[in-house]
Residue frames relative to the residue before (quaternion, step in Angstrom):
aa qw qx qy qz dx dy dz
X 1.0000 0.0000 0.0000 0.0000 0.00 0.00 0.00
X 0.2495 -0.8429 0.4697 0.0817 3.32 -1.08 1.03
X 0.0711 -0.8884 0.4219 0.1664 3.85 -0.52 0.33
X 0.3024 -0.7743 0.4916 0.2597 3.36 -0.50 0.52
X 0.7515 -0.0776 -0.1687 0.6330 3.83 0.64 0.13
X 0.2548 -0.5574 0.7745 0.1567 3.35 -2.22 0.46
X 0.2262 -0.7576 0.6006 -0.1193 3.11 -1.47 1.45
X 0.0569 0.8044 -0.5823 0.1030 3.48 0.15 1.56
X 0.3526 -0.7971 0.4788 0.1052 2.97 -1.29 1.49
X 0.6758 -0.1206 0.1627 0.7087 2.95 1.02 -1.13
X 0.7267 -0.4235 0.1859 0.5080 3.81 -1.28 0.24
X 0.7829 0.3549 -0.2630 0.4381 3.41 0.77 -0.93
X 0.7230 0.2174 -0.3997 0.5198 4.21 0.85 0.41
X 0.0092 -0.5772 0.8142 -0.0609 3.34 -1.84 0.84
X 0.4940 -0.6149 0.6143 0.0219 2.53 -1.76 1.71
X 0.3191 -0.7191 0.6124 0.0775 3.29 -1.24 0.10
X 0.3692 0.8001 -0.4672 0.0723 3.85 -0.24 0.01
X 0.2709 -0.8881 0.3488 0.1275 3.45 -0.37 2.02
X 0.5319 -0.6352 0.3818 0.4097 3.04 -0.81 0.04
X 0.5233 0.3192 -0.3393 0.7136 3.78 1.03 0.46
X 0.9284 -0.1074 -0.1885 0.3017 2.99 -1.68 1.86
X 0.5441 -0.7029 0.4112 0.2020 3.77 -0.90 0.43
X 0.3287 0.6512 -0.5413 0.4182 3.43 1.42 1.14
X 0.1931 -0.6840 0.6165 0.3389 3.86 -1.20 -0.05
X 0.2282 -0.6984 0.5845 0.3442 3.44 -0.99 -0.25
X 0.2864 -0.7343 0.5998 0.1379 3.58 -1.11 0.88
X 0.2990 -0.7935 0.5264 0.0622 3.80 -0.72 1.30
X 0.5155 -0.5414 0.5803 0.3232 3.08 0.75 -0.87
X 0.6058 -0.2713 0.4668 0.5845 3.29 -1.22 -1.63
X 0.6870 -0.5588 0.3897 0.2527 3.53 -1.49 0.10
X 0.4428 0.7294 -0.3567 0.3804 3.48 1.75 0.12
X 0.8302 -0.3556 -0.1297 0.4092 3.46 -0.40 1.69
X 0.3447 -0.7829 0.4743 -0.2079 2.05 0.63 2.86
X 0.4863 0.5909 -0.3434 0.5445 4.08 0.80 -0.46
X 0.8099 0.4058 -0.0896 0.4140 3.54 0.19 -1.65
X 0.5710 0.4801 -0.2668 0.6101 3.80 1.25 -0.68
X 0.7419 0.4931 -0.2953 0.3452 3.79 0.72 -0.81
X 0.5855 0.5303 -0.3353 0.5134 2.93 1.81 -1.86
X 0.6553 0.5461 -0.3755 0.3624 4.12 0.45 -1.40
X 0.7233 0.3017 -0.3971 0.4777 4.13 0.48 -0.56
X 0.5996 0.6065 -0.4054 0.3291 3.62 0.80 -0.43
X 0.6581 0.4274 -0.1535 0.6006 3.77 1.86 -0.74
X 0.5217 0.3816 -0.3777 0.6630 3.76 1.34 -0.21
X 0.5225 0.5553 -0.4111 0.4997 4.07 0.51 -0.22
X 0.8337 0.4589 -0.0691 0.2993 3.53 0.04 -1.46
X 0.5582 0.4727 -0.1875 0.6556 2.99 2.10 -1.10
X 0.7997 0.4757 -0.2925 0.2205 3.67 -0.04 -0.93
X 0.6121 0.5641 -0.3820 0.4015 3.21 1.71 -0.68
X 0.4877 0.6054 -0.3175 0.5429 4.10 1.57 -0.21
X 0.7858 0.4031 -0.1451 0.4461 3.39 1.13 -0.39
X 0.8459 -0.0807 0.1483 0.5059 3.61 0.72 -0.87
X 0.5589 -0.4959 0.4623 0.4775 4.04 -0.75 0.41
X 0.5141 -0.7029 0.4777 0.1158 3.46 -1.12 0.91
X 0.5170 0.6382 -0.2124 0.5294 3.24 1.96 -1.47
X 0.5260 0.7181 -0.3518 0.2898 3.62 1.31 -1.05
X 0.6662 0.5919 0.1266 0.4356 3.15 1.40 -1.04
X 0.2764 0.8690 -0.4022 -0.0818 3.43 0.12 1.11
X 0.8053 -0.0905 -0.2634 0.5235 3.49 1.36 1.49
X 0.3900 -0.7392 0.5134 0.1947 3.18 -1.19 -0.13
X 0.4294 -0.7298 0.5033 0.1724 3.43 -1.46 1.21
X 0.0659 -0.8656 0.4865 0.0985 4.17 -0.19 0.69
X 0.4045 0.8671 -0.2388 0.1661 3.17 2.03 -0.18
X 0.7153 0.1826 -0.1192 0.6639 3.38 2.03 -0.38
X 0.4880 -0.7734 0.4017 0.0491 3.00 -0.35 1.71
X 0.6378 -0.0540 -0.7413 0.2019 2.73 -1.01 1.77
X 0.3116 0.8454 -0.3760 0.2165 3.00 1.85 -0.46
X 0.0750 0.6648 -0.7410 -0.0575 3.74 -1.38 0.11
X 0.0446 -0.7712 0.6297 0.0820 3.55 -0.51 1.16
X 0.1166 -0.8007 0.5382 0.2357 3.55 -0.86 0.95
X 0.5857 -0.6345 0.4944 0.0995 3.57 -1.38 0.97
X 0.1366 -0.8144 0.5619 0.0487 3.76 0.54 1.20
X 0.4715 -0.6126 0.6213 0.1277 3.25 -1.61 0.91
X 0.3524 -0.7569 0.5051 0.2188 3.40 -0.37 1.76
């Protein structure tokens, strides 16, 4: 997965924002930064079999394994 900008808020939130579609992804802090990457890359892979991606205007990676997606009202 590729990103075209990284959005740090403060030490403990970074933003994510990929370069495919117009969702960000919110990390949190950078603690098991591997595991937060490996979990949206498999919520990625799964969701397009499942629902419109566009549906969707980010995701939360802040509690590991979790991936909460952020529906577009």
């Amino acid at each position: 997965m590729l990103f075209w900008d990284i959005y740090v808020e403060n030490q403990k939130s970074f933003y994510l924002y990929p370069i495919v579609g117009n969702q960000y992804i919110r990390l949190g802090d950078v603690d098991q930064l591997d595991d937060k990457l490996k979990n949206i890359s498999i919520f990625y892979n799964n969701i397009q079999h499942i629902s419109d991606i566009s549906d969707f205007v980010g995701f939360d990676l802040r509690v590991p394994p979790q991936v909460i997606a952020i529906k577009q009202l």
